[in-house]
C-alpha positions as CSV (number, residue, x, y, z in Angstrom):
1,X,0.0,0.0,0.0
2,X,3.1,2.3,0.6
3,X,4.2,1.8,-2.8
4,X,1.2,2.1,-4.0
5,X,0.5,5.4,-2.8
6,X,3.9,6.6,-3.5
7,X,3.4,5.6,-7.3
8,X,0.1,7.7,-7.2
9,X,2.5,11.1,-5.8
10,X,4.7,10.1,-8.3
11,X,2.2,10.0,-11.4
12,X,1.2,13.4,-9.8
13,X,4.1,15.4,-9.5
14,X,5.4,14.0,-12.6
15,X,1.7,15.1,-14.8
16,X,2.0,18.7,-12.8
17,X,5.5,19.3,-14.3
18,X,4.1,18.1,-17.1
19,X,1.5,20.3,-17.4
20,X,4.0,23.0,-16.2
21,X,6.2,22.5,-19.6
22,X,3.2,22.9,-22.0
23,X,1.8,26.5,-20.0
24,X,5.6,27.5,-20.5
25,X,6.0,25.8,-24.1
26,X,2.7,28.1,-25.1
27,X,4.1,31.1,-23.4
28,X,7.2,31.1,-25.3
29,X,5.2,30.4,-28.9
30,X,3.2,33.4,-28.0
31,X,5.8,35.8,-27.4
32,X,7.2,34.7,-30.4
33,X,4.1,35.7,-32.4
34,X,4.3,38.8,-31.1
35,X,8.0,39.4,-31.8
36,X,6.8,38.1,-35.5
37,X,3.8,40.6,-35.5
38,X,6.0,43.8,-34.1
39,X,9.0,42.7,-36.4
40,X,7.0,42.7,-39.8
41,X,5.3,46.3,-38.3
42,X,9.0,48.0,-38.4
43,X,9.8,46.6,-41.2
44,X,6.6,46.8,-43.6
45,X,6.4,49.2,-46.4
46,X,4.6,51.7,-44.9
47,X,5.0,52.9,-41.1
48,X,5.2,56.4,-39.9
49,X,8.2,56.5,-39.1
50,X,8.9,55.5,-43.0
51,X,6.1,57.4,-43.9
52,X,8.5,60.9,-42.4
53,X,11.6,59.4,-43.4
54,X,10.5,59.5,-47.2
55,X,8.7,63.1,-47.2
56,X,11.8,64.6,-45.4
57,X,14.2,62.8,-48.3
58,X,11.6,63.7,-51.3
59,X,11.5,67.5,-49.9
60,X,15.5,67.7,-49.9
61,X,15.8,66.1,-53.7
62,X,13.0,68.5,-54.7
63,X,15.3,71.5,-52.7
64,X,18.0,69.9,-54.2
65,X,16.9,70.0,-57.8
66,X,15.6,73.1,-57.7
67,X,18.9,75.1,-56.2
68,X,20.9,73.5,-58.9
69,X,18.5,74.6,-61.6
70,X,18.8,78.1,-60.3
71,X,22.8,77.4,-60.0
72,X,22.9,76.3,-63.4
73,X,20.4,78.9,-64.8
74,X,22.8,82.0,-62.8
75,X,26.2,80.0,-64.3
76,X,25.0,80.1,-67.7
77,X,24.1,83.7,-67.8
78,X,27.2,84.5,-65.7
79,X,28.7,82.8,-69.2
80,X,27.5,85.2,-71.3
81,X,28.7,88.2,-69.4
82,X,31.5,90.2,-70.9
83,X,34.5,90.3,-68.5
84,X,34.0,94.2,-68.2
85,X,30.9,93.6,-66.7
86,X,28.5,94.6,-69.7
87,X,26.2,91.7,-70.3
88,X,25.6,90.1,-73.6
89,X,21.8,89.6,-73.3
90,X,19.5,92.0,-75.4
91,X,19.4,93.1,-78.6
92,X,17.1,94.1,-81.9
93,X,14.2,92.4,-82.4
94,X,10.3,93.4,-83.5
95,X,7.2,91.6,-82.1
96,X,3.3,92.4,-82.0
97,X,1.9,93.3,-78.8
98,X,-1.6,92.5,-77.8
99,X,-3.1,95.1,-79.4
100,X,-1.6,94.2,-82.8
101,X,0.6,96.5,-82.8
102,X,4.6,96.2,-84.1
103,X,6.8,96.6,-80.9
104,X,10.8,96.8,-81.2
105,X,13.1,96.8,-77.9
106,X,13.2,100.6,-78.0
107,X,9.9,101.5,-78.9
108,X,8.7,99.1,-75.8
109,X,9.9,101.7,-73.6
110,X,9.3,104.6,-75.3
111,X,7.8,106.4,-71.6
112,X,11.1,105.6,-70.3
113,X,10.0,102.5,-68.2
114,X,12.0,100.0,-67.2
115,X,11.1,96.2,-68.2
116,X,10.5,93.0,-66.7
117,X,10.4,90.4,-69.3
118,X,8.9,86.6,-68.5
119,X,9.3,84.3,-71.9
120,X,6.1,81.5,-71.2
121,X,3.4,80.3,-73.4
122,X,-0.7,80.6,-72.5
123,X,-1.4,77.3,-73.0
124,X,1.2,76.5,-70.2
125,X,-0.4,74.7,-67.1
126,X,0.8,75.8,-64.0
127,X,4.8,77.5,-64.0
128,X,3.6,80.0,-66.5
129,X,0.7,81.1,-64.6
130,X,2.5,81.0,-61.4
131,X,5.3,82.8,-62.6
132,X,2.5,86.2,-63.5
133,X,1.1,86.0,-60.9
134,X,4.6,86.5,-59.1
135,X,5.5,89.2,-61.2
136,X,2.4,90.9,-60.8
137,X,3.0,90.8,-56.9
138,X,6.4,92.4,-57.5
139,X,5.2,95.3,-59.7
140,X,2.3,96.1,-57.4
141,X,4.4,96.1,-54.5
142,X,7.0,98.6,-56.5
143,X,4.1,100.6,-57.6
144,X,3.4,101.3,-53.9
145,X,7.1,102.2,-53.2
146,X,7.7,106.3,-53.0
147,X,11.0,105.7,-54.3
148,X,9.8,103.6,-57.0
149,X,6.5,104.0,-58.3
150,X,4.9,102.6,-61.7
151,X,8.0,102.9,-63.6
152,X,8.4,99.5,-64.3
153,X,6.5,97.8,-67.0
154,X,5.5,93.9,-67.1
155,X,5.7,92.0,-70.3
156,X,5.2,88.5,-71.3
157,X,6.6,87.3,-74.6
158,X,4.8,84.0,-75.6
159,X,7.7,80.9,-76.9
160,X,5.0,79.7,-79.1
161,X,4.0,81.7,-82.3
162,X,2.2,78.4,-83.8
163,X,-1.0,79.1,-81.0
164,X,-0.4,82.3,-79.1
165,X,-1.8,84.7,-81.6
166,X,-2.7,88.3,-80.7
167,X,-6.0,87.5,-80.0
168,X,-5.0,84.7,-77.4
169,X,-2.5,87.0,-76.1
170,X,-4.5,89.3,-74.7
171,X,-7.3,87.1,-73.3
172,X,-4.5,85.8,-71.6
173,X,-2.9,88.6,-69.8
174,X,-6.0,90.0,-68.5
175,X,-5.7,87.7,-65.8
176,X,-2.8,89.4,-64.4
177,X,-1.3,92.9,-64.4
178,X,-3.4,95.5,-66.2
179,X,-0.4,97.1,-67.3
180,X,1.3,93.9,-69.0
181,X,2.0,93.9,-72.0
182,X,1.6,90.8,-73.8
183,X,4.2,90.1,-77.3
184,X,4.1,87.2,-80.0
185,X,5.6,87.5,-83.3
186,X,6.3,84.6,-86.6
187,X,8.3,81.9,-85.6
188,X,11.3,83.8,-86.7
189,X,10.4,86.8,-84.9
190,X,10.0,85.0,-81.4
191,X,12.9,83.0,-82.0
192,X,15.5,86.3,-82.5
193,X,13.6,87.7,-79.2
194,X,14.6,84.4,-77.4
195,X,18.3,84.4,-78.4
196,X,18.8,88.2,-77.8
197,X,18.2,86.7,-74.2
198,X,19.6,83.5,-74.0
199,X,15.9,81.8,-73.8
200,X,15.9,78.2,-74.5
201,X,12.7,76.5,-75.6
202,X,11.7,73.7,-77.4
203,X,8.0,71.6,-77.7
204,X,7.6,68.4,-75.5
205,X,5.2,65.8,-75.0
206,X,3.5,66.5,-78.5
207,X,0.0,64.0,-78.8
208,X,0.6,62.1,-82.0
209,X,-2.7,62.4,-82.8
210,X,-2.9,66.0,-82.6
211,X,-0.2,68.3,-83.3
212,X,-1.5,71.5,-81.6
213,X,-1.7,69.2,-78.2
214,X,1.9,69.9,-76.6
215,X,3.9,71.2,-74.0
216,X,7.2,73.7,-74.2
217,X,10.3,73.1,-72.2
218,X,11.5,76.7,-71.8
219,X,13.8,78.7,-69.5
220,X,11.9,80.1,-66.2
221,X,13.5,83.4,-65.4
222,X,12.5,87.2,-65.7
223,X,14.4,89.5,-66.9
224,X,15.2,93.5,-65.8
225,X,16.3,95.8,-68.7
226,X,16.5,99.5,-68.1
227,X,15.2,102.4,-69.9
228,X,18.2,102.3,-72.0
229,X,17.6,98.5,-73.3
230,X,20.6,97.9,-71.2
231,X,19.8,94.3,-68.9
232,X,20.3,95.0,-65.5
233,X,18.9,91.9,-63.7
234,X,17.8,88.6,-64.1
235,X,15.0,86.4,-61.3
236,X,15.1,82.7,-61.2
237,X,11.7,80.5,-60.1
238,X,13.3,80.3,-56.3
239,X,13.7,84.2,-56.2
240,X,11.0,85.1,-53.7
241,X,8.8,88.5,-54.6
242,X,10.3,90.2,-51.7
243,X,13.9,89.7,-52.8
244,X,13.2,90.4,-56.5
245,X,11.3,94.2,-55.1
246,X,14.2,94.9,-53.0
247,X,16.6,94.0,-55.7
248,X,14.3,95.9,-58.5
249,X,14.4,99.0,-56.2
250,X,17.9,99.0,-55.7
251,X,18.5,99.2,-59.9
252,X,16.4,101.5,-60.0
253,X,17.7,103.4,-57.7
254,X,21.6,103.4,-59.1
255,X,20.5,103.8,-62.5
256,X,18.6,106.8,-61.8
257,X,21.9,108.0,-60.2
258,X,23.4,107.3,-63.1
259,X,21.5,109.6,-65.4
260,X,21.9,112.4,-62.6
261,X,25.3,112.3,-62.4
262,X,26.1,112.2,-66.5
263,X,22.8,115.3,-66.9
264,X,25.1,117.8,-64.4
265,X,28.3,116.5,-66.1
């Protein structure tokens, strides 16, 4: 009977350890699940933490690309700068305004204005746009300046003859400044304008099916040219309004101490 009942504590003890291996054995597969589970989280495609990691790289590219475009854009004008200092941008050349009438570069400024010039096309869908509307900001905000005031005059010169006629030239510019002045020309004509300032543009993404449905790669800068045709300045797509006014104002300001100084001499 003594063995008998120490077979029975035996069986006991030995079904309670047991039972003690498979709590522990389930334990461990469970924390292994969640391991799995948390493992596959931090390393998924998509997690916040990946999520901030990618905007914060995509926005330094994009800051990236767009400083060297403006580097490259200041370098190649810089290039075509006479070592004196006298810039080689500017020239002849005869366009039609909006109004159909034949404009040259001296009889643009025939009130003694000072220019900003913005090569573009209307049929552009967004930079173009974007890039009026900027330069409307900046004249409005030198037409409130004392020491300024509306001396300077806006003008968009269209990079595609083929549909920018007269008449879509100046539904276009309405939208903006009611003092630009909008300018297209033959092919030929717009083409002379473009190289008198260095202005590259070509057509893009052309539908094959129709010819008229395209895009034009062009330079994005604006131009400052004096009341003597002379260029003064040139404003890249990263130059903020505020920069481009204070910059504008400060031209102005030398040239107009220019012409003092050479009237008492």
């Amino acid at each position: 009977r003594t063995r008998s009942m120490h077979k029975s504590r035996v069986l006991k003890e030995t079904k309670k350890v047991e039972n003690e291996a498979k709590k522990q054995k389930s334990q461990q597969n469970q924390n292994q699940k969640s391991e799995g589970r948390m493992k596959m989280k931090l390393a998924g495609p998509i997690s916040w933490t990946s999520l901030l990691l990618a905007g914060l790289t995509g926005t330094g590219v994009v800051y990236y690309f767009l400083t060297e475009k403006e580097k490259k854009q200041r370098d190649a004008i810089a290039r075509n700068t006479k070592s004196i200092g006298k810039p080689k941008l500017g020239g002849q050349w005869t366009l039609v305004d909006h109004t159909g009438r034949a404009v040259t570069d001296a009889t643009l400024r025939e009130k003694g204005e000072f220019a900003l010039l913005y090569f573009g096309f209307t049929y552009c869908p967004d930079i173009c746009p974007a890039e009026l509307i900027k330069m409307k900001n900046i004249v409005e905000k030198l037409d409130a300046l004392d020491d300024v005031g509306p001396v300077v005059l806006p003008v968009f010169i269209s990079v595609d003859p083929k549909r920018d006629g007269v008449a879509q030239i100046a539904h276009y510019i309405k939208d903006f400044h009611p003092r630009m002045v909008g300018l297209t020309g033959t092919p030929e004509q717009v083409s002379k304008a473009c190289r008198a300032f260095r202005v590259y543009h070509s057509i893009a993404d052309q539908d094959a099916e129709d010819e008229d449905d395209y895009l034009v790669d062009h330079s994005i800068v604006m131009y400052l040219i004096g009341p003597d045709g002379v260029f003064l300045d040139f404003y890249t797509q990263l130059t903020e309004v505020d920069e481009a006014v204070e910059r504008i104002r400060n031209m102005i300001k030398e040239s107009r101490e220019e012409l003092k100084n050479e009237e008492e001499q």
